[in-house]
C-alpha positions in Angstrom: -34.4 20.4 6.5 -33.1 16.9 6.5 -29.1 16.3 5.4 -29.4 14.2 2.1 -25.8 14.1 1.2 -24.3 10.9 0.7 -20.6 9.5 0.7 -19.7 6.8 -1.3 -17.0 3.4 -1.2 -16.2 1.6 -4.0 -13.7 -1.2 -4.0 -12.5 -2.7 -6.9 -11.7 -6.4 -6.0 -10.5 -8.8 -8.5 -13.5 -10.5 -9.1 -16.3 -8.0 -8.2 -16.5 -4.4 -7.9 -18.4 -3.0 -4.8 -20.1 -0.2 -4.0 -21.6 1.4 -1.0 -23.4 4.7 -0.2 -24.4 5.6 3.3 -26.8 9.0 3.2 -26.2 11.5 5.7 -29.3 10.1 8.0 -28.0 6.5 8.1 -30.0 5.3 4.9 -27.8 2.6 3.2 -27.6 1.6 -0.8 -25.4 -1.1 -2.7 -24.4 -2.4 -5.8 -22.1 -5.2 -6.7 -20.9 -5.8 -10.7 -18.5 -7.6 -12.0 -14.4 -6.3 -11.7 -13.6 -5.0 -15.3 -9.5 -6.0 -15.4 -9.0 -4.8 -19.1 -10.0 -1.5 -17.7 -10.5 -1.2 -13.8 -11.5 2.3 -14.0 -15.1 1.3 -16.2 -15.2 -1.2 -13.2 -15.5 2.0 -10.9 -17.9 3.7 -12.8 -20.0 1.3 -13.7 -20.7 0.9 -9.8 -21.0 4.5 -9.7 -23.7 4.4 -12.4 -25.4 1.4 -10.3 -25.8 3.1 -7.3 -27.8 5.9 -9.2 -29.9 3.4 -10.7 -30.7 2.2 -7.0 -31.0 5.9 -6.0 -28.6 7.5 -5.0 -28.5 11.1 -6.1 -25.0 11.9 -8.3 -25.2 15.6 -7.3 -25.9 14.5 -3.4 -22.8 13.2 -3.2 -20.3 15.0 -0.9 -17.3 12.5 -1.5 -16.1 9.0 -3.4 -13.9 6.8 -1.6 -12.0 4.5 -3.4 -9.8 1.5 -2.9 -7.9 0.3 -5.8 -5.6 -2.9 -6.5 -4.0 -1.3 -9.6 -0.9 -0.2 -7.8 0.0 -3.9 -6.9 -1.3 -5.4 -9.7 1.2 -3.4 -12.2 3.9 -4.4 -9.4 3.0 -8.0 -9.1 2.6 -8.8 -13.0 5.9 -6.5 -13.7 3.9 -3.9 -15.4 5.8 -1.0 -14.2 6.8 2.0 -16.8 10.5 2.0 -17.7 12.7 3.6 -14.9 16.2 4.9 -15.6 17.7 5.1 -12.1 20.6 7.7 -10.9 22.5 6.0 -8.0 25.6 7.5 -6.7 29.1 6.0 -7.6 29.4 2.9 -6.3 25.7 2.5 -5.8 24.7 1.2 -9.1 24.2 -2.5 -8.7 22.1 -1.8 -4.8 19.4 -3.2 -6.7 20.2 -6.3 -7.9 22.8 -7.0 -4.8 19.3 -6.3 -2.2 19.3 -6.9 0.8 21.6 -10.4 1.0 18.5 -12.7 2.0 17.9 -15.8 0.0 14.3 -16.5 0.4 14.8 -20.3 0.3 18.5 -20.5 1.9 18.8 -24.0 0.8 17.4 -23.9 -2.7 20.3 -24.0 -5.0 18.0 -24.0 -8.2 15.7 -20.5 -6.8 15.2 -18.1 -9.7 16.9 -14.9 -9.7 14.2 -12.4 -8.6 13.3 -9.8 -11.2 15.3 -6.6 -11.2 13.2 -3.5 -11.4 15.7 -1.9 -13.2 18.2 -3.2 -16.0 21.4 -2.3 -15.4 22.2 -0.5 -18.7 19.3 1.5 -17.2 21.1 2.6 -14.0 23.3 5.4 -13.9 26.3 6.6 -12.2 26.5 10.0 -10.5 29.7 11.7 -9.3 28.7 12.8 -6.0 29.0 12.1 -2.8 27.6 13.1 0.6 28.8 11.4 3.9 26.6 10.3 7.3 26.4 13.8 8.9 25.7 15.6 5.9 28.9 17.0 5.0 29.6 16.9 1.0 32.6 15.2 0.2 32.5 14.9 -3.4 30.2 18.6 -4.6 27.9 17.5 -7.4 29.5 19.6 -10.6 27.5 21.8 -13.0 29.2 19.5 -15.7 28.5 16.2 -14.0 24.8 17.4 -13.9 24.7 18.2 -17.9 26.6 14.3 -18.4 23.7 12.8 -16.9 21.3 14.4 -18.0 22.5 13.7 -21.2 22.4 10.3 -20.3 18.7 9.8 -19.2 17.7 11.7 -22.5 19.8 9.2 -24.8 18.1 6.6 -22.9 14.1 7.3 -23.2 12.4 7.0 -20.1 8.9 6.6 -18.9 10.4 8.0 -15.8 13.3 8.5 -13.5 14.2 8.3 -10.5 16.9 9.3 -7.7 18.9 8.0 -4.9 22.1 9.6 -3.8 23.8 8.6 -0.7 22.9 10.0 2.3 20.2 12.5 0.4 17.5 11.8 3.5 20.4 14.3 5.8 21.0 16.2 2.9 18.8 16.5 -0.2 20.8 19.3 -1.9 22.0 17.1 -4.3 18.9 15.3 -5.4 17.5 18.5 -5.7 19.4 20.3 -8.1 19.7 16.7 -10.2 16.3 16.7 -10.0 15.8 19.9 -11.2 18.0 19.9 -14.3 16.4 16.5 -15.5 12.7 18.0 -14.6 13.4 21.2 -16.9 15.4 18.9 -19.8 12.6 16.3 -20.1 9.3 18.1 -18.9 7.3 15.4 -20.3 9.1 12.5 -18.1 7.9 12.2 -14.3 11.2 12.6 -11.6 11.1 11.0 -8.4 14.1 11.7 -6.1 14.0 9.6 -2.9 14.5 12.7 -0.7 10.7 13.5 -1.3 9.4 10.0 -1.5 11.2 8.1 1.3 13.5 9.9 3.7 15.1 7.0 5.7 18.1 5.1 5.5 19.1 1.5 4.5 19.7 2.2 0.7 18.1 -0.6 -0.7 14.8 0.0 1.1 15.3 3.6 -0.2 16.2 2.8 -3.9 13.7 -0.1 -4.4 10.7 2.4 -2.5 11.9 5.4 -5.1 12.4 3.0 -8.2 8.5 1.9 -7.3 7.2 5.1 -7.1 8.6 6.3 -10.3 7.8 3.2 -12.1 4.1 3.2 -10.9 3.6 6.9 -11.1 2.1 7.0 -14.9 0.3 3.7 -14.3 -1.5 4.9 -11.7 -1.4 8.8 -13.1 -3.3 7.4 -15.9 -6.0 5.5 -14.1 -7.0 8.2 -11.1 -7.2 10.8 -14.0 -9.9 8.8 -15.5 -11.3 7.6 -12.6 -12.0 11.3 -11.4 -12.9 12.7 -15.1 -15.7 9.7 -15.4 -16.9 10.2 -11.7 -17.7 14.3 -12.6 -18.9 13.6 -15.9 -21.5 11.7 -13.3 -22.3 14.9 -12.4 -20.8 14.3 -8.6 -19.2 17.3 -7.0 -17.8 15.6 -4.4 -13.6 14.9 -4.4 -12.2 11.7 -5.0 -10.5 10.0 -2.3 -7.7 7.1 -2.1 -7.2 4.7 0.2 -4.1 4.0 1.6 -2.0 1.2 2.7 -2.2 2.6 6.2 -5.9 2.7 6.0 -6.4 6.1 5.6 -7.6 8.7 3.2 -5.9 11.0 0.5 -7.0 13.3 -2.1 -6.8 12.0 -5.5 -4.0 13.8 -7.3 -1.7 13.2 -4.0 -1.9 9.8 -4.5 -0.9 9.8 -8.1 2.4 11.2 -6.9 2.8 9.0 -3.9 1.7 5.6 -5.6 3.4 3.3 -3.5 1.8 3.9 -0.3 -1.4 2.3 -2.5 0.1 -1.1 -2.4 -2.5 -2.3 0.1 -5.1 0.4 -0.9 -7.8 -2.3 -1.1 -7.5 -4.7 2.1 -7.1 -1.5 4.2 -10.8 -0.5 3.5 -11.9 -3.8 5.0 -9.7 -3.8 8.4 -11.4 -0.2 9.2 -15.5 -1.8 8.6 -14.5 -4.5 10.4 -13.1 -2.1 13.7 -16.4 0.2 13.1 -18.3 -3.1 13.3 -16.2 -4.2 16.5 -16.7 -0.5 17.9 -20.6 -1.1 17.7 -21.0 -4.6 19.5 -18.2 -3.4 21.9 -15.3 -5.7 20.3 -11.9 -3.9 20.7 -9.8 -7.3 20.4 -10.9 -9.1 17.4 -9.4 -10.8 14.3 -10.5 -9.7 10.4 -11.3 -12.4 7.3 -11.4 -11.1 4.2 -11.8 -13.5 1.8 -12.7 -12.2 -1.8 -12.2 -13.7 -5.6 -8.5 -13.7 -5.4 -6.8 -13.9 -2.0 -7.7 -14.2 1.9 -6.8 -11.4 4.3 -6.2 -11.6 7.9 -5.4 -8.5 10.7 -5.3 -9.0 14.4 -7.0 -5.8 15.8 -6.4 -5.0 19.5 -7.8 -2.1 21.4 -9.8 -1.4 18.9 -7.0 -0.3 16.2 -5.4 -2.6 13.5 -0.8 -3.0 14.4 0.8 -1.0 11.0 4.2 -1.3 9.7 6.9 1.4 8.6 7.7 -1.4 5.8 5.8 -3.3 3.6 7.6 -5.9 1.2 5.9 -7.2 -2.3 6.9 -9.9 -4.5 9.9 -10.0 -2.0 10.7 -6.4 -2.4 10.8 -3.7 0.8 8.7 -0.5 0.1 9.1 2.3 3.0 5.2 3.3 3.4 2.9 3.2 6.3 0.6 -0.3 6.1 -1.8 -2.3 8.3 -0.1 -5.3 9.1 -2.1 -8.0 7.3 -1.2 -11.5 6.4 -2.3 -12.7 3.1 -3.1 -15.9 1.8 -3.7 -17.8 -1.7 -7.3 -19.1 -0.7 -9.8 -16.6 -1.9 -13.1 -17.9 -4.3 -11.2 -18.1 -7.6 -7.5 -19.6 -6.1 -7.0 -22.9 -8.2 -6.6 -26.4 -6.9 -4.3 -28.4 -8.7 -2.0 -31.7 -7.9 1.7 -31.1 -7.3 4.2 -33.3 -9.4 3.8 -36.0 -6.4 0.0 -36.2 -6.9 -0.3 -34.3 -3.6 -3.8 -31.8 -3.9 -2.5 -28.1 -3.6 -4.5 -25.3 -3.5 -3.6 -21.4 -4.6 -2.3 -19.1 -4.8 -2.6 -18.7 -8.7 -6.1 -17.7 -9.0 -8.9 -17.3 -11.9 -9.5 -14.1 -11.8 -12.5 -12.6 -13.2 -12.3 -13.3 -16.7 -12.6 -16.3 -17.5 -13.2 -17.0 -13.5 -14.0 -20.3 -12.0 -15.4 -23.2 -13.8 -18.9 -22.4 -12.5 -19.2 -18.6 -13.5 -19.5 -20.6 -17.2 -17.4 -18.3 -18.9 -15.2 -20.3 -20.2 -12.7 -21.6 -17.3 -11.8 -24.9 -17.0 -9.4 -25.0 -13.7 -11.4 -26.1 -10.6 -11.5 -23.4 -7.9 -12.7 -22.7 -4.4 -15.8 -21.3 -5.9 -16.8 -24.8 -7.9 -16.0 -26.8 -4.6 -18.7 -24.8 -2.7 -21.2 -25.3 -5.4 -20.3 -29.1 -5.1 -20.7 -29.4 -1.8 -24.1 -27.2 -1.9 -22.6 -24.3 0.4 -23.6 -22.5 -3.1 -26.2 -23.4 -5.4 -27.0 -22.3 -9.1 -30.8 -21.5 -8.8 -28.8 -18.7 -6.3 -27.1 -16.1 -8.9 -23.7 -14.3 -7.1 -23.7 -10.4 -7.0 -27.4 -11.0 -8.5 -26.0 -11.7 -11.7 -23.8 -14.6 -12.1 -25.3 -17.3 -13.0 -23.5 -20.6 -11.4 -22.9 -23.6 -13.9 -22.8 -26.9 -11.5 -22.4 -29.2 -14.3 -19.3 -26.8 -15.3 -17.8 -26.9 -12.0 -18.1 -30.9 -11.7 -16.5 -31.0 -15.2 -13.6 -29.1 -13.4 -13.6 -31.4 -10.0 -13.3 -34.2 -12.1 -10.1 -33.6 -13.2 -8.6 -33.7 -9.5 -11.3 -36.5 -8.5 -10.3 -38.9 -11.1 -6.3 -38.8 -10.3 -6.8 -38.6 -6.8 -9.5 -41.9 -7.0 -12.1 -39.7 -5.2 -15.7 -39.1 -5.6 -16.2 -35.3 -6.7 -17.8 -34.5 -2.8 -14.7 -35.9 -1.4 -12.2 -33.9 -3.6 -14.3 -30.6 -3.5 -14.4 -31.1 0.7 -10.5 -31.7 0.3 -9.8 -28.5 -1.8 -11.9 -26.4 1.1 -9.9 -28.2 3.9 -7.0 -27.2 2.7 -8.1 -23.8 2.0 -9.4 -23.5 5.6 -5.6 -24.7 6.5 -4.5 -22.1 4.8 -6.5 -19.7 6.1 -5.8 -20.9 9.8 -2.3 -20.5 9.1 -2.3 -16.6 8.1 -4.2 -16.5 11.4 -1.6 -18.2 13.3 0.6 -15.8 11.8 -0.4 -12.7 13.0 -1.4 -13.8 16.4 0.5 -17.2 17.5 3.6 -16.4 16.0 3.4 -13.0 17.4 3.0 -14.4 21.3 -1.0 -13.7 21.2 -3.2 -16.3 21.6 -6.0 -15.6 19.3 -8.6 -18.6 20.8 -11.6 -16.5 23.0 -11.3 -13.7 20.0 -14.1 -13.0 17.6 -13.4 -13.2 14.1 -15.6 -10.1 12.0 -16.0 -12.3 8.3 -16.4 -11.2 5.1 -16.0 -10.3 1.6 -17.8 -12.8 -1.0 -16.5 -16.0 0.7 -15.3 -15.3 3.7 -18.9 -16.5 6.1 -18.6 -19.7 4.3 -15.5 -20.7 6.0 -15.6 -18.6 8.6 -17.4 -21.0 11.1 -15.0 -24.1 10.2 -12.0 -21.9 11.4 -13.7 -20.8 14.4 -14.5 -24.3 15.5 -10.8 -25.4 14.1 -9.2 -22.7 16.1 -11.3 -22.5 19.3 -12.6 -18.6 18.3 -14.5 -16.8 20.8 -17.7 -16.6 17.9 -17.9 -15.5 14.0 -19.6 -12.2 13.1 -21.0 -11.6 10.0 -21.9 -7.9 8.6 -25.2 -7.3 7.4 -23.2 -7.1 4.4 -20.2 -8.9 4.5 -19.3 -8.8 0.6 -19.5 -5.1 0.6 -17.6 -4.8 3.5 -14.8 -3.4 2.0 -16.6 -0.8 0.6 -18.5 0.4 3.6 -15.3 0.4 5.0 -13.7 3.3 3.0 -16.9 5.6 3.3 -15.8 5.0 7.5 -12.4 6.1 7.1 -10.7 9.3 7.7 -7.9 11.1 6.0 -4.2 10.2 6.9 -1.1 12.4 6.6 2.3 10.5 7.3 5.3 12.1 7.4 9.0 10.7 8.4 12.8 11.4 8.6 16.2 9.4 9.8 18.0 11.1 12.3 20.2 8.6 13.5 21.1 10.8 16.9 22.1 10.0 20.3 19.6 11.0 23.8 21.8 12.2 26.6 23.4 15.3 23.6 22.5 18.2 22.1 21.2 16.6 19.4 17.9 15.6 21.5 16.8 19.5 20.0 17.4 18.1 16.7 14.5 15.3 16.7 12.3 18.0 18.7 12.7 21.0 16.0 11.8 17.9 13.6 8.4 16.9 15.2 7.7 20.5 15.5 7.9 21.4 12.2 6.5 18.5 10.4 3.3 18.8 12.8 3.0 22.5 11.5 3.3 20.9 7.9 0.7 18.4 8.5 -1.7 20.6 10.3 -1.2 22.8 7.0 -2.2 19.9 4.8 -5.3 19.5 7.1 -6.2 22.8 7.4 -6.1 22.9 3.3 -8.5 19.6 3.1 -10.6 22.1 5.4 -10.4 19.6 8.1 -11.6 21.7 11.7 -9.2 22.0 14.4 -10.9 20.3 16.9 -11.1 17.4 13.8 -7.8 17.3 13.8 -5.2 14.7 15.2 -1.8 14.1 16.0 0.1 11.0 17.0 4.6 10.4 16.7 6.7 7.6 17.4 10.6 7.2 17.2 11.7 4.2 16.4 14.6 3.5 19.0 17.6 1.0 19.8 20.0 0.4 21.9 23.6 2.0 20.0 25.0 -1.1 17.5 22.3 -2.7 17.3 21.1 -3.3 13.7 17.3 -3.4 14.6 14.5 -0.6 16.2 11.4 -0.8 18.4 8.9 1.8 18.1 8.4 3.9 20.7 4.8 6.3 21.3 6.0 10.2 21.8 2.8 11.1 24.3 3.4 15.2 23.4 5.4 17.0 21.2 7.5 18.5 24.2 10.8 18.7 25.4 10.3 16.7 28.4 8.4 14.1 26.5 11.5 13.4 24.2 13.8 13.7 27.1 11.5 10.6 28.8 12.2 8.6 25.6 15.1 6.4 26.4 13.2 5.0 29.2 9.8 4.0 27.8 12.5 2.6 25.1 13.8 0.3 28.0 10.1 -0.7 29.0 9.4 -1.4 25.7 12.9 -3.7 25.0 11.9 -5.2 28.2 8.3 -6.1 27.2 9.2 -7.0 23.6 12.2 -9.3 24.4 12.5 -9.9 28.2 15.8 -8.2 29.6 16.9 -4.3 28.8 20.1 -2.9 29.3 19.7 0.8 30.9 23.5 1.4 31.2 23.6 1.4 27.4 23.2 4.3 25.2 19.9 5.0 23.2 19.8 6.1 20.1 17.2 7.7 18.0 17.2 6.3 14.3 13.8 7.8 12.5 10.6 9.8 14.1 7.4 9.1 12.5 4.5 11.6 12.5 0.5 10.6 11.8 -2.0 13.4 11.2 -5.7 12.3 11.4 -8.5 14.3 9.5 -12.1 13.0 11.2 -14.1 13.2 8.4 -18.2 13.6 9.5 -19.7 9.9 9.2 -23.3 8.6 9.5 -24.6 6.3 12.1 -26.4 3.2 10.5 -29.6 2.4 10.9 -30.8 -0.7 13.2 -33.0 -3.1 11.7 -36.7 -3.7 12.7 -36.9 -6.5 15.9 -38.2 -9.6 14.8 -41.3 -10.3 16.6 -41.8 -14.2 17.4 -39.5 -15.1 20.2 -35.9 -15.6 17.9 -38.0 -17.6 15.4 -37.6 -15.8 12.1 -40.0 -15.3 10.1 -41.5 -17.4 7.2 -41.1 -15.1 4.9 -37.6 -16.0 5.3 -37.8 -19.7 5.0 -36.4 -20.7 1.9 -36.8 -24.7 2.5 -33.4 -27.2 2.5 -30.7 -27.9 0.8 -27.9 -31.1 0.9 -25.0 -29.2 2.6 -21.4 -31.2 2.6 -19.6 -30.2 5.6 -15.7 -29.7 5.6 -14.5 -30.8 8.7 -17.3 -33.5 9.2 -17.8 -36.4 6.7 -21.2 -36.0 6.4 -24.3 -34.7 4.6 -27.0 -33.0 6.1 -30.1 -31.2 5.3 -29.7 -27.5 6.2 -32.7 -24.5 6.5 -31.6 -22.3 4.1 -33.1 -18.6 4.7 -33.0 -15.7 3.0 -30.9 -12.8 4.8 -33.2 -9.7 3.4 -36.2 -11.0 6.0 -34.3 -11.5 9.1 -34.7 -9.4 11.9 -32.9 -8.5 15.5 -33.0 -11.1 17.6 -33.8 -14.4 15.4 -32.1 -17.2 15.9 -30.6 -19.9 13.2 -30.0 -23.5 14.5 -27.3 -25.4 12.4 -26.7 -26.4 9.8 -28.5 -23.3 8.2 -27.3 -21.7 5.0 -28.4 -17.8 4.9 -28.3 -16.3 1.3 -28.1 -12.6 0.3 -27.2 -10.5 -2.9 -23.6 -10.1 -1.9 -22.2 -13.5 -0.2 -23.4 -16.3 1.7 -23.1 -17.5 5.5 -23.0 -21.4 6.4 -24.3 -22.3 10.0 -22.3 -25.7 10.8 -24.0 -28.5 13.0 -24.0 -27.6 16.4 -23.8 -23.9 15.7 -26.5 -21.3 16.3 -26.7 -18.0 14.6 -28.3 -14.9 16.5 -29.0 -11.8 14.8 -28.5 -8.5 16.3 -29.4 -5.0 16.6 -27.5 -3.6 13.2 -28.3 -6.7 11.5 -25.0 -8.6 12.2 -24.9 -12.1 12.6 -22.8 -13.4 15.3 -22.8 -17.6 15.1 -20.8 -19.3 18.2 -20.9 -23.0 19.6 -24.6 -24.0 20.6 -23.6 -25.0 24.1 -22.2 -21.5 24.5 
């Protein structure tokens, strides 16, 4: 009997809501409604509930995979519940003193950033623990009653700790921890020995202070995200993406709600490597360009770089993430003109409510979105999503505001605003591969989300790109992209221990016994054991200095630690030209990755088109007057309709090609081929 589960992405963006489910034989369905911001969880289910309209069975589905911006969103707008901080003595102010970077050194005007916790919110604890572990100062039964008195005096939403030293030894946290947990059972504790077990205290504080601070916010959504999905009648768990692009169960992310900071680009990143995988694409570089913001990711041998560290609104938080560069160009970012008349564009953006000038809800600020519809690379007989209806004579209402100061006609300002947003684009690119000493021209660039294929070709002509591919459904990509993933276990823990002593067993009894922990966790999700993988890095430097390199353990083995210091000199060498092998090595933090392979369908190809790479007429929708942004000039384009392509056709530019879920320009001079899985890959003619 044929396998008619199905698994299921939804991504809540800040514009649209998508939804993807892929049956167990390869069958795909989709649904795309509008992003619900008052309430981002009816978002989710209201996706949920259009997928069983388009068939998909509720009690067929095995598992929902969800990526979710209400982590960042509640960190970003200041939103976080009210944290009362316990900091050892001396500690208090780590917060507002940071990290001693100005991010504008010569701005003597720069706001003060926003503490995340007032002071007469931030506690002192007598206590103190040195660098080895030793206890110095013991924590006292009375001290413990003091501050505990303390929080309750002061209210809470939640609390969280951060003694000294507490990632060597937690003893203290713990029994703080402990006292405040049984005094005020109602109030969520985070102690920073549990959350992030590394050093550099105001990484530490600020990661702990997050996680506390986010914990009900997101607490409160997840619960009613999973209530509303079984009320669905699905049986299936409820699975949340990650930062680092992998997968955890539900109630595991409520308590770790800082490692969901990137939760929704990370879906994206991993449809566009499972796309690469397919056409045989291990180097490439990711678009994402939805309502609000454009994402970028450099992927090389087939998997996307992460970092130990990610930093929003300024702020470090120690979590696994992919290492994407963002920028304030998506569909909805607003052009405006700077005091000096200059035209800027992003990174405030509309949003979804009231959304650009064209979705005729009520927005008056021109956007991305209104200078496509100007320059016809979208066109308001064409709903978005199926169901926004596009209001030209709104959006020229809005690009007359800009055209008029600027003395432009309303094509000219609406092909500046997308120049600029293609600059901005092009620079997030350059940041993740120029800057990084990788030349990204002769790469493929995978586009999508809503607004990405528009673009896309401009920037791979602008940055001499290998070719742009297109997914057969590039504004669900995101979606399809968490039903792909697999769950991700990270564990980590500061050593700070020399090779070349005794203390090498330290770091080895370490990796041993947090692989047994996370082959535990898998073995719980009921993950197989030959499903099961295991992956560990130390991050290393040479003794003084005040930065690490990463360096891949190949086995969990005596030898393989002993062999250490020297892949560290290699990877010195590689990373910044010269090594110094006389010099001592030390060990500073190990870092252990556990991978779940979850079971995954194959997609289905798409029928061969048969007239030679002419499609076929079914899919001729006629022209349209296309403005092109890097060319001053007009020009008729074929627009076709993507639903009736097939494998092999071909699409001589300029061609628009329109679908439910986003819309691909074909420049002049370009030619679009479309292959097996229904991709579209659009290079230079002559190529």
């Amino acid at each position: 009997m044929a396998d008619t589960t199905w698994a299921v992405g939804i991504d809540v963006g800040g514009t649209f809501t998508d939804a993807v489910a892929v049956r167990a034989d390869g069958l795909v369905r989709t649904a795309k409604v509008p992003s619900t911001p008052d309430d981002p969880a009816r978002g989710l289910l209201d996706a949920m509930a259009a997928l069983t309209l388009a068939g998909v069975t509720p009690g067929a589905v095995t598992r929902v995979v969800h990526g979710t911006t209400v982590a960042t969103n509640a960190l970003l707008t200041g939103s976080l519940t009210r944290v009362v901080l316990c900091a050892t003595d001396g500690f208090r102010d780590v917060l507002a003193i940071r990290d001693g970077q100005r991010p504008a050194m010569y701005d003597l005007f720069q706001p003060r950033p926003r503490e995340l916790v007032v002071r007469r919110d931030r506690l002192v604890v007598q206590e103190r623990i040195a660098g080895d572990g030793t206890i110095l100062v013991p924590l006292a039964a009375a001290e413990i009653e003091r501050v505990v008195a303390a929080v309750r005096r002061r209210r809470p939403a939640a609390v969280a700790i951060s003694l000294l030293f507490s990632f060597i030894e937690p003893a203290h946290e713990r029994a703080l921890g402990e006292a405040l947990r049984r005094a005020l059972p109602e109030v969520p504790v985070v102690i920073s020995s549990e959350v992030a077990r590394e050093f550099r205290e105001y990484p530490r504080t600020a990661t702990t202070v997050i996680a506390a601070g986010l914990g009900p916010v997101v607490g409160r959504y997840l619960d009613r995200a999973a209530a509303g999905v079984a009320a669905l009648g699905v049986p299936g768990s409820l699975l949340i993406m990650e930062s680092g692009g992998g997968l955890v169960v539900a109630d595991r992310a409520a308590r770790e709600p800082h490692r969901l900071l990137l939760s929704g680009p990370a879906g994206g990143v991993g449809g566009a490597i499972e796309i690469g995988q397919r056409l045989g694409l291990t180097d490439l570089l990711t678009l994402d360009m939805g309502g609000t913001s454009v994402d970028v990711c450099l992927v090389r041998g087939g998997h996307a770089p992460r970092r130990a560290t990610q930093a929003h609104d300024g702020v470090p938080v120690l979590a696994p993430a992919l290492d994407i560069a963002t920028a304030g160009a998506g569909g909805g970012s607003v052009a405006w003109l700077d005091p000096a008349g200059a035209l800027r564009v992003g990174p405030r953006s509309a949003g979804a409510d009231p959304g650009p000038a064209a979705y005729g809800r009520g927005g008056t600020e021109p956007t991305i979105t209104d200078a496509h519809l100007i320059t016809g690379g979208l066109d308001e007989s064409t709903p978005l999503a199926g169901s926004v209806r596009m209001d030209r004579s709104a959006a020229e209402g809005a690009i007359a505001t800009l055209a008029g100061p600027l003395g432009l006609s309303l094509e000219e300002t609406a092909r500046g605003i997308l120049a600029i947003a293609t600059a901005h684009i092009a620079g997030a690119i350059r940041r993740v591969s120029i800057e990084r000493g990788i030349d990204p021209r002769g790469l493929p660039l995978v586009a999508f989300g809503g607004a990405g294929p528009l673009l896309a070709p401009t920037l791979m002509r602008d940055l001499r790109l290998a070719e742009v591919v297109v997914p057969p459904t590039p504004g669900l990509l995101s979606a399809a992209g968490l039903v792909g993933a697999d769950l991700r276990f990270d564990e980590s823990q500061t050593l700070l221990l020399r090779f070349g002593s005794r203390d090498e067993d330290r770091l080895l009894a370490w990796l041993r016994t947090a692989a047994a922990d996370l082959e535990r966790r898998l073995s719980a999700e009921g993950v197989a054991p030959g499903n099961r993988r295991l992956a560990a890095v130390v991050d290393c430097r040479y003794l003084g200095q005040g930065y690490e390199l990463s360096v891949p353990v190949p086995a969990i083995s005596r030898r393989a630690v002993r062999e250490l210091p020297q892949a560290f000199h290699r990877a010195h060498r590689e990373a910044y030209g010269h090594d110094a092998p006389d010099e001592p090595v030390e060990a500073v933090t190990a870092r252990l990755v556990a991978i779940g392979v979850l079971p995954h369908a194959e997609p289905a190809r798409v029928a061969r088109g048969a007239r030679g790479g002419r499609p076929d007429a079914a899919a001729d929708l006629g022209l349209r007057t296309l403005v092109a942004v890097s060319r001053q000039e007009r020009v008729r384009a074929r627009l076709w309709r993507r639903d009736d392509l097939r494998a092999g056709d071909r699409l001589i530019g300029p061609a628009i090609v329109e679908q439910l879920d986003a819309t691909t320009i074909i420049p002049t001079g370009m030619v679009g081929r479309v292959g097996a899985w229904g991709e579209i890959r659009i290079r230079e003619a002559r190529t």
